[in-house]
N, C-alpha and C positions, 0 to 999 in steps of 0.2 A: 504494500500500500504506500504509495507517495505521500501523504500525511504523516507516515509514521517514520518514512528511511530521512524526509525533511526535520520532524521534531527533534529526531536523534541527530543526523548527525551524519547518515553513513552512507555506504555504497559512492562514495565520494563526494554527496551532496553537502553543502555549508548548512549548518542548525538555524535553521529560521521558522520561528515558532507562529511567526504570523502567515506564514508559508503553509504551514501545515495544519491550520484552522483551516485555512481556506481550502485546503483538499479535502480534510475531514468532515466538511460541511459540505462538498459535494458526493462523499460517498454516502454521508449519514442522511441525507434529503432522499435517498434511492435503499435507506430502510438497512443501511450497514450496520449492523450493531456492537461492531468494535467501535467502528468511527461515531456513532453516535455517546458512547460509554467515555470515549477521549476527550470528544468536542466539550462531553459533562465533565468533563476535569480540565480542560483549560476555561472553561466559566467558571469554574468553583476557584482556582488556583488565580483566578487572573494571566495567563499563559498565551499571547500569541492573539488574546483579546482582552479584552476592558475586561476584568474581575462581576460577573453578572450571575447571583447566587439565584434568580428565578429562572435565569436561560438554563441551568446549569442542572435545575431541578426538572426541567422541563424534557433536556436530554437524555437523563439520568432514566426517565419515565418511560421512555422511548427506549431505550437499552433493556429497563427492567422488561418489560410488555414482550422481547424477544424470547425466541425459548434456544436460547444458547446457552448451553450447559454450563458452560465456563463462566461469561459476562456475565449473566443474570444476576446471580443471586449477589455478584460485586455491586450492581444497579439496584438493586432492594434494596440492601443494606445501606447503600449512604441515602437513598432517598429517607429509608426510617430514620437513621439519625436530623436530616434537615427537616423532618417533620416533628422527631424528639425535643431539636433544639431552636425550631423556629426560626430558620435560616433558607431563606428563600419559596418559605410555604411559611402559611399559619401554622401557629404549633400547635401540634393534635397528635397526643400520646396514643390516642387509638388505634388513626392513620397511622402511627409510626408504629404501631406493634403488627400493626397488620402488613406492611412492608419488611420488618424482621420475621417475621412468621413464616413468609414465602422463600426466603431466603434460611433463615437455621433450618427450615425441613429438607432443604440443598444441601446440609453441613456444613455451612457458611458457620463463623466460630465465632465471627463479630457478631454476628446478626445473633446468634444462641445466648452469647454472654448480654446482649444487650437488650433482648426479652428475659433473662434474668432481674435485670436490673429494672427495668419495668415495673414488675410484679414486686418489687419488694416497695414501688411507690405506693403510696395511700393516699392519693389528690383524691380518688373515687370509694376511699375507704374501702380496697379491694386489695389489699396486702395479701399473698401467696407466699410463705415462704418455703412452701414445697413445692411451688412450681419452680420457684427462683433456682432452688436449690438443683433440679432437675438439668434447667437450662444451664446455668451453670457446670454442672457437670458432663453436661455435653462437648461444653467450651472447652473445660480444662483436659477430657481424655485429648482433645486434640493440639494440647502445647498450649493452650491460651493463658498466657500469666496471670492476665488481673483476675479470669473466672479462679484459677488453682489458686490466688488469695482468697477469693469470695471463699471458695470449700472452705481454705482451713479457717478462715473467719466465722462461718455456720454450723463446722464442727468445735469446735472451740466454744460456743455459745449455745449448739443445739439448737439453732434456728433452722426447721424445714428437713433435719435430720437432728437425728439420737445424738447427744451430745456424747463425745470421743475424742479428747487431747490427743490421743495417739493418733486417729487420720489426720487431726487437725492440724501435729506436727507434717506427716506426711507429706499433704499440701503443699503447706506454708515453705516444705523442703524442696518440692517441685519448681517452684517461685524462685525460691532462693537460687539455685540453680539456675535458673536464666537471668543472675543477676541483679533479680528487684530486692534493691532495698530495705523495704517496707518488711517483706518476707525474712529478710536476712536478719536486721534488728531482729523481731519479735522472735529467733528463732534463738538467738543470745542471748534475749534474756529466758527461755524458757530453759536452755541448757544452765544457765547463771541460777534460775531457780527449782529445779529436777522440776520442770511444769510439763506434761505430756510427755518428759524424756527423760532418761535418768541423769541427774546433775552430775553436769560433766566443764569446770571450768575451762579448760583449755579448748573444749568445740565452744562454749561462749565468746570466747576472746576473739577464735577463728571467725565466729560469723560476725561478730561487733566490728570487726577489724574491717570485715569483707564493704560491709554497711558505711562503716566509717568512710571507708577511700572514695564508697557511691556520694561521701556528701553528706550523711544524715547527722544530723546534729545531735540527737540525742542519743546513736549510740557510742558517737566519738566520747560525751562524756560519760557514759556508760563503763566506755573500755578503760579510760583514764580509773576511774573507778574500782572496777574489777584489777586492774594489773598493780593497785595499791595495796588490795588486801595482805 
């Protein structure tokens, strides 16, 4: 697609993003649902055109509507989020759950973890925390971080499932694992205090330390802390 060898770059072409609007919009007017799915990312991104969050949703709508296995459910998904977050549509949590909907039953991970998240709102006094917890768990078998926090946050609490510090550790360890932070701390101080794992200072230090270098301010002095005892 000349849209796309122009936005990148290649096959010897120079990168010119207003270049490759302009192709994208004529494949996408003849019902192309790549080109249409891109056109909705250089509206959204501002790319190659003026920054236009309703054109963008509008593409976006056009991409979803296609039955491409692949595009689609990327097109649901960011349509439910500008429906979530009222960015280039009125914001209608409904609409938006009914655009993740089409998409996590694709295995879309965003669109699963974000009908989690959903359901655990109460604007409509309709709090699920065992649907969350479900959807959620859809997210995190497939690598999604912030879902495999949500777990060990609803096992750790017993929201939506049997409360269990040990999967909760589990989780939280999965997270940590790729990195987050958030996971990392609370997994230092559970090792700091045997909470869902048996107390073990030196994995505290390891994950406060890990946490720390991310940034996190409280387990920097956490670690300062623990390595005085």
């Amino acid at each position: 697609m000349a849209g796309r060898s122009i936005s990148r770059g290649i096959r010897g072409t120079p990168r010119d993003l207003t270049q490759a609007a302009m192709w994208y919009r004529k494949a996408a007017d003849q019902g192309n649902a790549r080109a249409q799915w891109n056109l909705g990312c250089m509206y959204h991104q501002g790319q190659g055109v003026y920054q236009d969050l309703s054109a963008a949703a509008s593409w976006f709508r056009k991409a979803a509507d296609q039955l491409d296995a692949f595009l689609s459910p990327f097109a649901q998904s960011m349509l439910g989020c500008m429906y979530r977050d009222g960015k280039g549509v009125p914001r209608d949590l409904a609409e938006a759950a009914a655009w993740f909907r089409k998409a996590a039953d694709q295995g879309n991970a965003l669109a699963q973890y974000s009908l989690g998240c959903i359901s655990l709102l109460d604007e409509d006094a309709s709090q699920d925390l065992t649907e969350a917890a479900a959807w959620f768990r859809k997210a995190a078998d497939q690598g999604y971080v912030d879902a495999q926090l949500k777990m060990g946050w609803m096992y750790s609490e017993g929201a939506g499932v049997p409360q269990d510090r040990g999967q909760a550790a589990a989780w939280f360890r999965k997270a940590a694992y790729q990195d987050n932070a958030d996971a990392q701390y609370i997994l230092g101080c559970w090792y700091r205090d045997g909470e869902g794992v048996t107390q073990d200072i030196a994995q505290a230090v390891a994950w406060f330390r890990k946490a720390a270098a991310n940034g996190y301010a409280d387990a920097q002095a956490c670690l300062s802390e623990v390595t005085l005892r």
